[in-house]
The first five atom37 places (N, CA, C, CB, O) and aatype in JSON, in Angstrom:
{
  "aatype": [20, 20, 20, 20, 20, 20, 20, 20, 20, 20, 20, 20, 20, 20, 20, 20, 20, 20, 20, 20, 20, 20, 20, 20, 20, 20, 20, 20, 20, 20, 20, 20, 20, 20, 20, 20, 20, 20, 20, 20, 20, 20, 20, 20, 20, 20, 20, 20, 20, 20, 20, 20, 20, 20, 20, 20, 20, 20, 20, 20, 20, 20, 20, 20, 20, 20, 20, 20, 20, 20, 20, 20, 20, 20, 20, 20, 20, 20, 20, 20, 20, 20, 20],
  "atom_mask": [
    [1, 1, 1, 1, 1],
    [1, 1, 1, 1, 1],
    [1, 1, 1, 1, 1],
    [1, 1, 1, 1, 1],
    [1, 1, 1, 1, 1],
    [1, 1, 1, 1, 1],
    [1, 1, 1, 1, 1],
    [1, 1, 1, 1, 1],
    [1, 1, 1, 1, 1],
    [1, 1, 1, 1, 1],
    [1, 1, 1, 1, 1],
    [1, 1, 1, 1, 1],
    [1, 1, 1, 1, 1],
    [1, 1, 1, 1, 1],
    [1, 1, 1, 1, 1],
    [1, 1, 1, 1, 1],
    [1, 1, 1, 1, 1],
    [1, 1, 1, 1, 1],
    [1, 1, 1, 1, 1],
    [1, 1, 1, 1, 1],
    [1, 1, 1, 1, 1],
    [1, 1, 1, 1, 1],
    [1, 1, 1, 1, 1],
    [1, 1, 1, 1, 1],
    [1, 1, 1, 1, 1],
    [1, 1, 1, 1, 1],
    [1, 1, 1, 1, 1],
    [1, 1, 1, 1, 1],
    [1, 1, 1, 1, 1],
    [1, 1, 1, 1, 1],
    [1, 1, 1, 1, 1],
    [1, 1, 1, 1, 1],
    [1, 1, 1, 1, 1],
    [1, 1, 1, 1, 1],
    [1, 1, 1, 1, 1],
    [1, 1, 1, 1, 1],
    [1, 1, 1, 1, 1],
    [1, 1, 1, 1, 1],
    [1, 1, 1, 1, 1],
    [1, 1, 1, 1, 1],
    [1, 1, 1, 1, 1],
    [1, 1, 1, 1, 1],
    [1, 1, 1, 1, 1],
    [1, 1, 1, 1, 1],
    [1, 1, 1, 1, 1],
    [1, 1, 1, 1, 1],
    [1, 1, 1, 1, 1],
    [1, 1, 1, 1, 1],
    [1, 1, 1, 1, 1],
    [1, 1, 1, 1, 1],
    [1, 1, 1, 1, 1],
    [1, 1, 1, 1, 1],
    [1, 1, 1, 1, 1],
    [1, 1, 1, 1, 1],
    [1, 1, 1, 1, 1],
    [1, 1, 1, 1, 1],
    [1, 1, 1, 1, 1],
    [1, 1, 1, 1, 1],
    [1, 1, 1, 1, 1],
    [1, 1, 1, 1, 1],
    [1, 1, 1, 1, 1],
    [1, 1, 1, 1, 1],
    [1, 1, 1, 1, 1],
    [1, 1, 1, 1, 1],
    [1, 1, 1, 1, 1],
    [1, 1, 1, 1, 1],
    [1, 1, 1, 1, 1],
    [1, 1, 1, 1, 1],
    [1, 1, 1, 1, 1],
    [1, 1, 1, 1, 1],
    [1, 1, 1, 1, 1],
    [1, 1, 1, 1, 1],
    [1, 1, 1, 1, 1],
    [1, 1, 1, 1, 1],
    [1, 1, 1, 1, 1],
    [1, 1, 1, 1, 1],
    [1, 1, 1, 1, 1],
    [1, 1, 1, 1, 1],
    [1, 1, 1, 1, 1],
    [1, 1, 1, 1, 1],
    [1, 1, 1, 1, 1],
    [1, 1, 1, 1, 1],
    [1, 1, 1, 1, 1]
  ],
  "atom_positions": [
    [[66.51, 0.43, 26.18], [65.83, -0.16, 27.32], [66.84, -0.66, 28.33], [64.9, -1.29, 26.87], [67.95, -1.05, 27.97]],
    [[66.47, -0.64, 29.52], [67.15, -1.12, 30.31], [66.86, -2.83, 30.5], [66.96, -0.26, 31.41], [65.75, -3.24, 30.15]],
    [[67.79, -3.73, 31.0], [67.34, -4.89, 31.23], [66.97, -5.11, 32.85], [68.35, -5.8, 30.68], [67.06, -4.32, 33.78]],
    [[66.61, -6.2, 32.83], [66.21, -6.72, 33.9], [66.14, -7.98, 34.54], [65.43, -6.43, 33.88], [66.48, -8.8, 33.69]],
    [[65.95, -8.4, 35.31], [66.72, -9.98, 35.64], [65.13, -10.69, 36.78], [68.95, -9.67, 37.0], [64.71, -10.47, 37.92]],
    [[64.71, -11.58, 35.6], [63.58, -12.49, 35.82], [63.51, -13.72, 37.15], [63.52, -13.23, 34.44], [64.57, -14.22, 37.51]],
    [[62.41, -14.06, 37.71], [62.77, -15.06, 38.83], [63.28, -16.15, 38.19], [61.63, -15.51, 39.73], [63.26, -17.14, 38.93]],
    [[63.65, -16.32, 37.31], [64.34, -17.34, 37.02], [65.68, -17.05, 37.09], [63.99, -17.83, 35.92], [66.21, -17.55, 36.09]],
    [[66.39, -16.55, 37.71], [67.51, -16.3, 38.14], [67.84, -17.28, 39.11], [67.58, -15.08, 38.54], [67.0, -17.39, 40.0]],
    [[69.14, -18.26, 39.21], [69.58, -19.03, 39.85], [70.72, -18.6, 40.8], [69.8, -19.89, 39.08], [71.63, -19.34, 41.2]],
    [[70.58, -17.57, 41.05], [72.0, -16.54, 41.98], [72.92, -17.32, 41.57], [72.12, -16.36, 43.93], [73.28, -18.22, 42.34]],
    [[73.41, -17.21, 40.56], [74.89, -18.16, 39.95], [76.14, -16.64, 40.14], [74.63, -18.9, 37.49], [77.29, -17.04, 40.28]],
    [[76.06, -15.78, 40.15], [76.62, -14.91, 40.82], [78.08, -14.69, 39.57], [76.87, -15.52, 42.54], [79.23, -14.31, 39.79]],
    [[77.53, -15.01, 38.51], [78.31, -14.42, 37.15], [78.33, -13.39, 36.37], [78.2, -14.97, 36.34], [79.07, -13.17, 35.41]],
    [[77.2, -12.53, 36.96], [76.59, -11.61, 36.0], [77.02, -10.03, 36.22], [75.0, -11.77, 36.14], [77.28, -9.1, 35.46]],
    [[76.94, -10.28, 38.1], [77.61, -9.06, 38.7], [78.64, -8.46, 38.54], [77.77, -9.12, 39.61], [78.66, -7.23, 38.49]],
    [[79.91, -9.34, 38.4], [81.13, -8.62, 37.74], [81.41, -8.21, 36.59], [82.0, -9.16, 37.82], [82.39, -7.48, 36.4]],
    [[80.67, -8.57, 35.7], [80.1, -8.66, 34.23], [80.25, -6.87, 33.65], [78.12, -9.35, 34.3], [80.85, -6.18, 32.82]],
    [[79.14, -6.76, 34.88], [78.22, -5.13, 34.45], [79.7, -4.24, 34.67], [76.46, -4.42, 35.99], [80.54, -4.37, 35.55]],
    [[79.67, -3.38, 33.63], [80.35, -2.06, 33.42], [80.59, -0.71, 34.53], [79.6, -1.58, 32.34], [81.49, 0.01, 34.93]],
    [[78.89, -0.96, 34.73], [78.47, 0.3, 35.07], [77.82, -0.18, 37.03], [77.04, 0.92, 33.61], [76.98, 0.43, 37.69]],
    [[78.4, -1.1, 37.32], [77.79, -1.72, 38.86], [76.21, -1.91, 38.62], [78.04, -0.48, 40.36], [75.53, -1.62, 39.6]],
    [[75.7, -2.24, 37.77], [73.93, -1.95, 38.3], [73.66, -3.13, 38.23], [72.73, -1.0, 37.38], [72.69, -3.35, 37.5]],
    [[74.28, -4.3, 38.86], [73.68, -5.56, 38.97], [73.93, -5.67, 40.29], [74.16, -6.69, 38.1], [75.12, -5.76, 40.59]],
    [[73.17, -5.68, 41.13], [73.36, -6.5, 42.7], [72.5, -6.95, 43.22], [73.77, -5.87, 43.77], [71.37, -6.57, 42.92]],
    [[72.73, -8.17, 44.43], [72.22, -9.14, 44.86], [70.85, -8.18, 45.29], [73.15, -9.99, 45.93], [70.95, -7.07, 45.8]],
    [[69.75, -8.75, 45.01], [68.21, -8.58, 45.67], [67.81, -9.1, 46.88], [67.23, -9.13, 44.88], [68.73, -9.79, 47.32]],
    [[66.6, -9.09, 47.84], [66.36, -9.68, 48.48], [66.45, -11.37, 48.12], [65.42, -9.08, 48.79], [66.95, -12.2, 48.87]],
    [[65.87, -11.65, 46.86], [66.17, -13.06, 46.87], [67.08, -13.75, 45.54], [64.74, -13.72, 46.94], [67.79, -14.76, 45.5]],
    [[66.71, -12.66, 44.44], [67.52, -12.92, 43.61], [68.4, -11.3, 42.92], [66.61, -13.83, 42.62], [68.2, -10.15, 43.33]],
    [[69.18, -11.64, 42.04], [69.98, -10.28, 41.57], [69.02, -9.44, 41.01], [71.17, -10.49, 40.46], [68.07, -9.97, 40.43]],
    [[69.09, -8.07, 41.09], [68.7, -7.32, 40.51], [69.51, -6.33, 39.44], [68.18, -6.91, 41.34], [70.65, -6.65, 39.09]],
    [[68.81, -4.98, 38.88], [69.49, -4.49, 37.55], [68.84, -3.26, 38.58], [68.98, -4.97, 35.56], [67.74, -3.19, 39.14]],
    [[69.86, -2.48, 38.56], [69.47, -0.63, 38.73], [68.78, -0.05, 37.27], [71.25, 0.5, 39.0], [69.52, -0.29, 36.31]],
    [[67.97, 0.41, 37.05], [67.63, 0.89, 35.69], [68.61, 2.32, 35.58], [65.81, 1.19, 35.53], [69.44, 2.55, 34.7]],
    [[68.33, 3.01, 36.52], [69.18, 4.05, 36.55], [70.86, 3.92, 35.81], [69.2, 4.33, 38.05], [71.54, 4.76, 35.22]],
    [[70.98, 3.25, 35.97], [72.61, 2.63, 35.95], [72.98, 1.89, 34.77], [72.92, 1.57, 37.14], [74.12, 1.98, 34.31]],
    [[72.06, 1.16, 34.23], [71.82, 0.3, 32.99], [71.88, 0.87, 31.97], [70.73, -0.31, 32.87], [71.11, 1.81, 31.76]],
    [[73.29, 0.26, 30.55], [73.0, 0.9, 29.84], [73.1, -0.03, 28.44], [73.69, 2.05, 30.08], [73.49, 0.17, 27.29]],
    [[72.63, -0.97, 29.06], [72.76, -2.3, 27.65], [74.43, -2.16, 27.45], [71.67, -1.77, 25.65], [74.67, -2.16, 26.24]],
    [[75.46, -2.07, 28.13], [77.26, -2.11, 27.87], [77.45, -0.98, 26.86], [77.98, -3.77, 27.08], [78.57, -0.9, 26.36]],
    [[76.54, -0.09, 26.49], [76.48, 0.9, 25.78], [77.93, 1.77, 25.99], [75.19, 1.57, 26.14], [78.27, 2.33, 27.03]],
    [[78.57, 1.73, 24.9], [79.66, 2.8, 25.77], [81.14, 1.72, 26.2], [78.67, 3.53, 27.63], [82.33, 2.0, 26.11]],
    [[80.69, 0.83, 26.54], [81.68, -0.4, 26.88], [81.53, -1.46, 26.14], [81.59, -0.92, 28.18], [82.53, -1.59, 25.45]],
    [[80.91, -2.13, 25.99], [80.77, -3.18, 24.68], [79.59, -3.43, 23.28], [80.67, -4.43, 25.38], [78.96, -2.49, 22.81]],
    [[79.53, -4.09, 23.05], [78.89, -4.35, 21.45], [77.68, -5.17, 22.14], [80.04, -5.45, 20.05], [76.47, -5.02, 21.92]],
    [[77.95, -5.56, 22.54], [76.75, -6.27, 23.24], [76.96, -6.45, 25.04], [76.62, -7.91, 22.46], [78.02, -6.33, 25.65]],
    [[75.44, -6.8, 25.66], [75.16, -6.76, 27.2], [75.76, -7.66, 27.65], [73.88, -6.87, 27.7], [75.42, -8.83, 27.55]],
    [[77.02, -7.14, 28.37], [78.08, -8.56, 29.15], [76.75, -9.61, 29.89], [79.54, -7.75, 30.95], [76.57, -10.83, 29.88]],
    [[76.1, -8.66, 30.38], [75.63, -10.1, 31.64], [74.59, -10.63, 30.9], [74.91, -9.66, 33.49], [73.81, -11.21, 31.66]],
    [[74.24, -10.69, 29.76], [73.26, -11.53, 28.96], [74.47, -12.29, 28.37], [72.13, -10.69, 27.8], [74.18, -13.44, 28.05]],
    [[75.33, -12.05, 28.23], [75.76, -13.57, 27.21], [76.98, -14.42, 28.47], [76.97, -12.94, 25.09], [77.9, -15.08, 27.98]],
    [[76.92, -14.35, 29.53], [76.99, -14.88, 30.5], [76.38, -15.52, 31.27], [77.23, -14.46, 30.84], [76.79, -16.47, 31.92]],
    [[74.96, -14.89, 31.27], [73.73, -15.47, 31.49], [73.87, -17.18, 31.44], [72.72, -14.86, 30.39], [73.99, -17.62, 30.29]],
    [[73.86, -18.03, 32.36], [73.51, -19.59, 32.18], [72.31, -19.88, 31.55], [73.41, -20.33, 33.44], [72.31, -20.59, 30.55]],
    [[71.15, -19.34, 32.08], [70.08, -19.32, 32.31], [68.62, -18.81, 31.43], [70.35, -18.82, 33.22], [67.45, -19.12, 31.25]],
    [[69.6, -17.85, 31.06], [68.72, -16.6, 30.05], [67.6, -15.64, 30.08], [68.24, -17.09, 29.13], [66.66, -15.41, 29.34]],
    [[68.12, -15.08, 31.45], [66.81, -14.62, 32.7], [66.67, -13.5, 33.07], [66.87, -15.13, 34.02], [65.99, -13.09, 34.01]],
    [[67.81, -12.48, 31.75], [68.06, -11.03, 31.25], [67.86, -10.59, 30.22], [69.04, -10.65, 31.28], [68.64, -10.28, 29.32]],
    [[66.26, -10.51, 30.34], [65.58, -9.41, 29.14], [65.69, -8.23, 29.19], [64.28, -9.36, 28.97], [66.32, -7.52, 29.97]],
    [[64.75, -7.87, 27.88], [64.83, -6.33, 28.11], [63.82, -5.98, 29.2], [64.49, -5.46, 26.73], [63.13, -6.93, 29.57]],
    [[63.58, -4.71, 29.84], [62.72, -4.35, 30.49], [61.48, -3.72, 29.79], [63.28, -3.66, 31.31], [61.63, -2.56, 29.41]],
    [[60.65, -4.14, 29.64], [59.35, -3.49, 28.69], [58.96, -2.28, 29.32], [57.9, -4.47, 28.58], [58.29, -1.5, 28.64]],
    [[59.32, -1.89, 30.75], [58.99, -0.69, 31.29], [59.42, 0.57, 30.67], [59.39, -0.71, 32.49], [58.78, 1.58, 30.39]],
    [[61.06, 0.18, 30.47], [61.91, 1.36, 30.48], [62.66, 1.25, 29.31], [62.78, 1.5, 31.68], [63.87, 1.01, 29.24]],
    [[61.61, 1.51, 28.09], [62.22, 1.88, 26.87], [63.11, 2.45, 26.72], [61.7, 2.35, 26.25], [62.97, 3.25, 27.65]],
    [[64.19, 2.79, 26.17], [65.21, 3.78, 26.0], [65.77, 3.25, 24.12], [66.63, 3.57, 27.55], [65.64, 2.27, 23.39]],
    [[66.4, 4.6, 24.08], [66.38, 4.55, 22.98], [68.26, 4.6, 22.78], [65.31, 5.72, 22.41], [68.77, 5.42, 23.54]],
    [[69.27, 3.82, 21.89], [70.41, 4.11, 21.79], [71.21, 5.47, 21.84], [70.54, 3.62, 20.95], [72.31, 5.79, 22.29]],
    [[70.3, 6.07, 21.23], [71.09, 7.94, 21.68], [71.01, 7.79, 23.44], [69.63, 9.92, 20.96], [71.97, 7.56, 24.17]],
    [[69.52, 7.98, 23.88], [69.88, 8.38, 25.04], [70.16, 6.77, 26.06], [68.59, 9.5, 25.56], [69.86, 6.78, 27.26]],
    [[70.59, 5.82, 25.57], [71.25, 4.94, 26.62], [73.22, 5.21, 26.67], [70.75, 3.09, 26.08], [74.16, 5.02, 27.45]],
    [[72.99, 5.77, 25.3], [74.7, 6.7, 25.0], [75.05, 7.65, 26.08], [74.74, 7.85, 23.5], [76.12, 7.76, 26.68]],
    [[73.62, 8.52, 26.26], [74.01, 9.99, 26.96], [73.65, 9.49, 28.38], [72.99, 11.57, 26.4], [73.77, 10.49, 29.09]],
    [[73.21, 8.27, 29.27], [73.09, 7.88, 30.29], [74.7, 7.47, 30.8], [72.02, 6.89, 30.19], [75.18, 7.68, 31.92]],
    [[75.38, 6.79, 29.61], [76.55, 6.71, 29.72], [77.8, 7.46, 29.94], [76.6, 6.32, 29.09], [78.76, 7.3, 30.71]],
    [[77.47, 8.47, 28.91], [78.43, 9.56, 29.15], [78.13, 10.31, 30.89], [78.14, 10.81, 27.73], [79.06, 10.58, 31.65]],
    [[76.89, 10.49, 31.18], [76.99, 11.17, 32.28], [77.16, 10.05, 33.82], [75.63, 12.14, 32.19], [77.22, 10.53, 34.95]],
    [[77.22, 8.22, 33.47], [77.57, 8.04, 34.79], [79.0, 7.82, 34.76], [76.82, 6.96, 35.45], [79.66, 7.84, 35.8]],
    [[79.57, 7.57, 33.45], [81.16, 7.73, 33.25], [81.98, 9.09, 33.76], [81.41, 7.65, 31.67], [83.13, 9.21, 34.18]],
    [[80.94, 10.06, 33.55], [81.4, 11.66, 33.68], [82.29, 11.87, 32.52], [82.28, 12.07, 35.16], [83.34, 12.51, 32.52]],
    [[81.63, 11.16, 31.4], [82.58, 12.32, 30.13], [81.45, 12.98, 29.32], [83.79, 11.32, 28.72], [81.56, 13.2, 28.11]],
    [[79.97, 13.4, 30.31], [79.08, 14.26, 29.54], [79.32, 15.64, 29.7], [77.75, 14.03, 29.86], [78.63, 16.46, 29.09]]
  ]
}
């Protein structure tokens, strides 16, 4: 699944440099998550940098956009370009 970033977001502006893969940027009012782009640090870490940075705790999963670890792997390989 991809995550996603709840109005409870306090634009604390920690989360953005965080992401691996750029898919965190400022929203009209608060940060947002590219789903496209999101790959839970899949590929780069053991766990989601901008959730355990999180102050707040206002980066769930997205219930929309299930994904499954194979293919949040192969989302990776192809925005890295080693698919």
């Amino acid at each position: 699944m991809s995550l996603m970033i709840t109005d409870e977001c306090i634009n604390c502006d920690v989360c953005e440099p965080e992401c691996p893969n750029n898919a965190i940027s400022q929203g009209e009012e608060i940060y947002q998550i590219d789903p496209e782009l999101c790959t839970q640090c899949v590929g780069h870490y053991d766990e989601p940098q901008c959730q355990q940075v999180c102050p707040v705790d206002c980066i769930p999963l997205d219930p929309s956009r299930e994904e499954t670890q194979d293919e949040l792997h192969q989302k990776y390989l192809k925005i890295s370009g080693k698919a």
